[in-house]
VONU-192750 format. One record per residue: residue in three letters; x, y, z of N, C-alpha, C, O in turn. Coordinates in steps of 0.1 Angstrom, whole numbers, plus 2048, in hexadecimal, padded with zeros to 3 digits. Layout:
BEGIN
ALAXYZXYZXYZXYZ;...
//
This chain:
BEGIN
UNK29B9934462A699B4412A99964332A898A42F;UNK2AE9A14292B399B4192BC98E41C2C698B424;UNK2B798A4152C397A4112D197C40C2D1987406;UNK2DC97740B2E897B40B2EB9704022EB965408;UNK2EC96E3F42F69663EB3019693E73019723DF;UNK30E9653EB3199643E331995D3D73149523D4;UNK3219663D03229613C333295B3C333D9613C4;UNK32D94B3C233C9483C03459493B33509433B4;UNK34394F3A634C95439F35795A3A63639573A3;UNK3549613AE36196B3B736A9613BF3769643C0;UNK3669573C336B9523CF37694A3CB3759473BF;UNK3819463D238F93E3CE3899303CB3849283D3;UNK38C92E3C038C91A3C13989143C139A9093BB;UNK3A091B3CA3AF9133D13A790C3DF3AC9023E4;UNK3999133E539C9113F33889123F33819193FB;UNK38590A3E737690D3E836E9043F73629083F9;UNK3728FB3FE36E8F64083708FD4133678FE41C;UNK37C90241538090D42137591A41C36C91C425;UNK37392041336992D41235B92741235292F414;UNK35891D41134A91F41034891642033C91341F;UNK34A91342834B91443235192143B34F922447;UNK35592543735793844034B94243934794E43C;UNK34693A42C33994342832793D42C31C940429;UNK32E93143431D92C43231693443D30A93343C;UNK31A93A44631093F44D30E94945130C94D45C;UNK30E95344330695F44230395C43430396642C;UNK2FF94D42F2FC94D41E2ED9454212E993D429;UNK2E794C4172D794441A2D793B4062CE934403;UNK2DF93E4002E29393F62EC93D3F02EF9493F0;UNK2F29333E83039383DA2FD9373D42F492F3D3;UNK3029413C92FF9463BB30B9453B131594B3B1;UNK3049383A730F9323A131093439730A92C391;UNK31694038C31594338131B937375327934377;UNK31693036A31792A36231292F356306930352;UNK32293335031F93C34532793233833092A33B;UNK32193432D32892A31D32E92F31733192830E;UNK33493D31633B94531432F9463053339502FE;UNK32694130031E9472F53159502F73129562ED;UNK30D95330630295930C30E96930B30E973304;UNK31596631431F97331432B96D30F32E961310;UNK33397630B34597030534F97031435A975317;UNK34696631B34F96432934D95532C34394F327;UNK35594F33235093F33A35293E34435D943348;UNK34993934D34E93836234992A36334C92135B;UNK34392836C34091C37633691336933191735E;UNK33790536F32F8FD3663228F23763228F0382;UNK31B8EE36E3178E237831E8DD37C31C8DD388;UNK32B8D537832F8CF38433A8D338E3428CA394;UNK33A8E439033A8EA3993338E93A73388EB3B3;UNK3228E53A031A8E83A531A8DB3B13178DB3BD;UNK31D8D13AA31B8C03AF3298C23BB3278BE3C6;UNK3348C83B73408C63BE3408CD3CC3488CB3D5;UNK3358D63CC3348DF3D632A8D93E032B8D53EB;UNK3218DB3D93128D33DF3188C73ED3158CA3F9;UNK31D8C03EB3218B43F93298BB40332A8B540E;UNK32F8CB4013358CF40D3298DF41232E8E9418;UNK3218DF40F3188EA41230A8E84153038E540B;UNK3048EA4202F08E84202EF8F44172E88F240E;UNK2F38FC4172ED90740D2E49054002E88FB3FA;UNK2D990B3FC2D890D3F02DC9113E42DB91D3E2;UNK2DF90B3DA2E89103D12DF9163C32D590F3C1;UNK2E19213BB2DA9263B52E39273A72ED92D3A6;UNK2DC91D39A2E692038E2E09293862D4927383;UNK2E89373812E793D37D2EC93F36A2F6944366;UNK2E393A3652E39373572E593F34C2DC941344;UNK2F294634B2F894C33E2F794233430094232B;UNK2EE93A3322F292F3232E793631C2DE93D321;UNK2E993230B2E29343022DC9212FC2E39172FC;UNK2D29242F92CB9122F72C990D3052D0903307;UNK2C091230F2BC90A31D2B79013182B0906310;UNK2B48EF3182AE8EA3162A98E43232AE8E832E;UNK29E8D832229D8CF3302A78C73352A78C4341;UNK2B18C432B2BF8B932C2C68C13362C98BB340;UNK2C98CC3332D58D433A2CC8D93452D28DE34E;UNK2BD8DB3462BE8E13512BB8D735F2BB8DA36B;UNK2B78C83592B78B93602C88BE3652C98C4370;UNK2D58BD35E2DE8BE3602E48C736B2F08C436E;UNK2DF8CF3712E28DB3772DB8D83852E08DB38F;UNK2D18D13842C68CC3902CC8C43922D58C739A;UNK2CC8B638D2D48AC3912E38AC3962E68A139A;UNK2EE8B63972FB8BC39C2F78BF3A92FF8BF3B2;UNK2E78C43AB2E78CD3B82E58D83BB2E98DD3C5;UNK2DD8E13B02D98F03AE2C98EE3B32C18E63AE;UNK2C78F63BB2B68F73BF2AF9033B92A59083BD;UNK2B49083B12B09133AB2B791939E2C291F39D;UNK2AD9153952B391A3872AE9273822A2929380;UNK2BA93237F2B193B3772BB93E36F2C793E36F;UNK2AF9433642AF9423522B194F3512AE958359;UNK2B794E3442B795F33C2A296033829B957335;UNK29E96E33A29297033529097332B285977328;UNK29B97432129E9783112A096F30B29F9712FF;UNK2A396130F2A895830929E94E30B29C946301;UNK29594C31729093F31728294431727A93C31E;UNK27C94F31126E94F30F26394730925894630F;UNK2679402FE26093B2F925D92E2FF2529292FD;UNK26392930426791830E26591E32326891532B;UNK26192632726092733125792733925892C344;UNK24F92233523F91C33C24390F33B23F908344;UNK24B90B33524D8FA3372578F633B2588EB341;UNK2618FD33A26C8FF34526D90335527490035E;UNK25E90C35425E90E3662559013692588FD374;UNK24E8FA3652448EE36824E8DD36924B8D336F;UNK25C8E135F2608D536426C8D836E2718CE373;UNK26F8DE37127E8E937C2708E53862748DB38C;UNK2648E838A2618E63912598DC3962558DB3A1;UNK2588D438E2568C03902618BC3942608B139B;UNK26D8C239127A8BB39727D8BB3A32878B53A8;UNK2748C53AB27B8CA3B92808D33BB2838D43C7;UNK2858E13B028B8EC3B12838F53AD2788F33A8;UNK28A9033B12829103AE28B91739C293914395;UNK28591F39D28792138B28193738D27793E38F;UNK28E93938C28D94638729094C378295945370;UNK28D95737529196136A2A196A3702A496C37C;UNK2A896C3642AE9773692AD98435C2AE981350;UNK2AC98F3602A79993512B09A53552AE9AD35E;UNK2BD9A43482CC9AB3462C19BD3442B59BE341;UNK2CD9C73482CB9D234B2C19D733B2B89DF33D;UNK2C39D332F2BE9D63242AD9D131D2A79D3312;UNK2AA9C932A29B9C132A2989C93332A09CD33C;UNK2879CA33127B9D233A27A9C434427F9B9342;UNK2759CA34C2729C135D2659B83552669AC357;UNK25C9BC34F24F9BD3492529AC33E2499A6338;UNK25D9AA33E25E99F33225C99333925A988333;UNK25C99334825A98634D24998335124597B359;UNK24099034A23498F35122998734F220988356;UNK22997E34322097434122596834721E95E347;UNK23696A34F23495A35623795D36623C95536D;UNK23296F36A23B97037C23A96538224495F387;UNK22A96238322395B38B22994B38A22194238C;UNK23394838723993B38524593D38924D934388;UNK24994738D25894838F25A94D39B25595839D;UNK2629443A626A9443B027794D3B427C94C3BF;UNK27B9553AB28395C3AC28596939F285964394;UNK28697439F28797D39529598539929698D3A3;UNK2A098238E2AC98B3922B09943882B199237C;UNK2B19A03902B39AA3892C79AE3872CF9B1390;UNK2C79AD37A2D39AF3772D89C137A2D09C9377;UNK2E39C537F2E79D43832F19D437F2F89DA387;UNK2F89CF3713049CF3693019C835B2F59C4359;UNK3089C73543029BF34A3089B234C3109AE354;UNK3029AB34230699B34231399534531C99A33E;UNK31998C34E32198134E33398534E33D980348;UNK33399335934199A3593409A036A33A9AA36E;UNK34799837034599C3813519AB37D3589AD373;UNK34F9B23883539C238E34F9C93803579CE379;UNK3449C937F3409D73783399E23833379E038E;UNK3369EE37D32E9F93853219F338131D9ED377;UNK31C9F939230F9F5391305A0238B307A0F38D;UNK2FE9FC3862F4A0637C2E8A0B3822DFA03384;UNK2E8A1A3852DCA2138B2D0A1E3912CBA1C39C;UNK2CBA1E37D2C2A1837F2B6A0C3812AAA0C37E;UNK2BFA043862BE9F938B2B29FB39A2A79F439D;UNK2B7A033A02A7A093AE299A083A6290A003AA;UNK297A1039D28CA113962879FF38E27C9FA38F;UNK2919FB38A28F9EE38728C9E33912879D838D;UNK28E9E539928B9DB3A627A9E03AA2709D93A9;UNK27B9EE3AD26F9F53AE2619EC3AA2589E73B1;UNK2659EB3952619E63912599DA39124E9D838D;UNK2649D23972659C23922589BE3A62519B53AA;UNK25C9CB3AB2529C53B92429CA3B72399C63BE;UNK2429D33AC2329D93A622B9CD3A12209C93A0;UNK2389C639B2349BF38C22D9AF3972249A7394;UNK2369B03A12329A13A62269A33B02219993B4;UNK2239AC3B22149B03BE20D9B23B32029B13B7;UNK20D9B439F2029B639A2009A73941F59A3395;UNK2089A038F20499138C20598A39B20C97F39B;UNK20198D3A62009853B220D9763B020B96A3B2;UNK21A97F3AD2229723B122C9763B822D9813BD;UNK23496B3B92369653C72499673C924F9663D4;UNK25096A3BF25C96B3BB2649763C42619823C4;UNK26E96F3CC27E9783D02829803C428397C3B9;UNK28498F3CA28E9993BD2969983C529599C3D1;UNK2A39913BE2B49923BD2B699A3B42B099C3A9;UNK2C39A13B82CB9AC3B42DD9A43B42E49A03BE;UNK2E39A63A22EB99F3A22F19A63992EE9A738D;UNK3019AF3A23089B83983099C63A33009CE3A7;UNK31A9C43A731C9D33AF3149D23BA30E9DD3BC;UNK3139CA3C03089CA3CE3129D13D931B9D13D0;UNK3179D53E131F9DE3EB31A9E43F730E9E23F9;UNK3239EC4003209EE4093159FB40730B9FD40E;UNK31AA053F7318A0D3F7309A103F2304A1B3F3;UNK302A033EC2F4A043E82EB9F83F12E09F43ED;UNK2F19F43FD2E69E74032DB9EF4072CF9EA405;UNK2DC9F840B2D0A004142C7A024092BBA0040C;UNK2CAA073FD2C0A0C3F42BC9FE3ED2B19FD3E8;UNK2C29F73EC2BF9E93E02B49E13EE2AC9DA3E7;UNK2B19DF3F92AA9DE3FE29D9E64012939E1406;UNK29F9F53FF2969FF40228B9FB3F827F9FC3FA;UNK2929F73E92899FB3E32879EB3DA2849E83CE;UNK2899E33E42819D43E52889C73E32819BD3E1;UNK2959C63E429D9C03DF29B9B53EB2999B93F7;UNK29A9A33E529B99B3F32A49903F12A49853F6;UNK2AC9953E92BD98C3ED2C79963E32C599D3D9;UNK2D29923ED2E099C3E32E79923E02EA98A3E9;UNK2EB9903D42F09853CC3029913D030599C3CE;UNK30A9863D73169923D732298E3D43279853DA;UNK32A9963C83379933C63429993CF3429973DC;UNK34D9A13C53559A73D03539B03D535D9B63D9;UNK3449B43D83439BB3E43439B13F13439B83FB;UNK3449A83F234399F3FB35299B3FB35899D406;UNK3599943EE36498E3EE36E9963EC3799923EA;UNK36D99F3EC37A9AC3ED3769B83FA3789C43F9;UNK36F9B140836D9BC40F3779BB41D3739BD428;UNK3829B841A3899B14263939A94223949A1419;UNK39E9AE42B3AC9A64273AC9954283B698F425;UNK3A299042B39E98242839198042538A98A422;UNK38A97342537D96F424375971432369973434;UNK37E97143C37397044937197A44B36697C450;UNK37A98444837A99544B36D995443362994449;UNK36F99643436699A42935699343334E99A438;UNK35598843334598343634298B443337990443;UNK34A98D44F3499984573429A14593389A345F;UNK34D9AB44E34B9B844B33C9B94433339C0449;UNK3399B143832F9B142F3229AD4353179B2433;UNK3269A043E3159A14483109B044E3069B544B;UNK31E9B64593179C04603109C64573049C8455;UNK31D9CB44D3149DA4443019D243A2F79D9436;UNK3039C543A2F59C54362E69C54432DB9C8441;UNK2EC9C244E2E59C24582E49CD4602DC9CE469;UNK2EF9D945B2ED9E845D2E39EE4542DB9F6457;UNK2E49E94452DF9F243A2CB9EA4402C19F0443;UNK2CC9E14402BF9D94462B69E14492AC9E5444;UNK2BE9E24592BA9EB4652B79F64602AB9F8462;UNK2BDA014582BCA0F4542B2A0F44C2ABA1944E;UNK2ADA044402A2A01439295A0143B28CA05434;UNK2969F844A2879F6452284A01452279A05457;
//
């Protein structure tokens, strides 16, 4: 079945130990947005988010890198907090990302791309075959509740041609507007994790409702898929 990440940007940090224990078991990983407010003119979560969470969850935690200037320092930084999976802007870290997936992956973690609505799927193709994860953005950069963007189906389409023709090996995540109303199609058309905001955290007069409610309808949209 698709993989289910919450994106904890959405989630209360009055009561982040109570939620991520009523979220761990329909979560196959959290998706931790850390933005510098320079990549986009916004700021969210930092590493040591990442470290503070990590001792109350087995989960896998996934940091998701709105920064501009990725270096080895900061991304040692991010690993060492407790993120098993780093993914990079594919606009930003081209030039340095053959040596960025080679040490993210001496470290012990996996190392994805993520490529905003305004990049071709096609820009991560001289490194697929090194990357563990490919997410496809369905909003633009670094602003949770936007509309999700059409054509984003065709983009996924894409990104599963692109990985059967360089024979690699990379999960397509979908991150931006994920809902009840497009699970069936963002799987149809190859999607294998939903990175999910408030379609998840606004689906239910609490959290337990919401994770509830949000499992069936992805284990309905599943089923309708097969």
């Amino acid at each position: 079945m698709v993989k289910i990440a919450p994106s904890l940007m959405n989630m209360s940090l009055l009561q982040v130990e109570h939620d991520l224990c009523v979220l761990d078991p329909i979560t196959d990983l959290y998706h931790v947005d850390i933005i510098d407010g320079h990549y986009v003119p916004n700021m969210c979560l930092t590493p040591h988010f990442i470290a503070q969470i990590r001792p109350v969850t087995p989960k896998p935690i996934e940091a998701h890198l709105y920064v501009d200037g990725i270096d080895k320092e900061f991304i040692d930084v991010c690993i060492d907090a407790g993120a098993s999976l780093l993914t990079l802007p594919a606009d930003g870290v081209g030039r340095s990302i053959h040596r960025f997936c080679d040490h993210i992956h001496k470290r012990g973690a996996k190392v994805g791309a993520f490529i905003n609505p305004s990049d071709p799927v096609d820009i991560v193709s001289s490194y697929a075959a090194e990357l563990d994860s490919l997410l496809v953005l369905s909003v633009d950069p670094g602003f949770t509740g936007q509309k999700f963007i059409e054509g984003t189906y065709d983009r996924i389409v894409e990104a599963k041609a692109l990985r059967a023709k360089a024979g690699a090996h990379y999960e397509i995540a979908i991150d931006g507007g994920c809902n009840a109303t497009n699970y069936r199609l963002l799987i149809e058309a190859g999607c294998d994790v939903l990175n999910l905001g408030r379609g998840l955290f606004d689906n239910g007069d609490s959290l337990e409702d919401s994770v509830r409610r949000t499992y069936e309808e992805i284990r309905a949209a599943a089923r309708e898929s097969a």
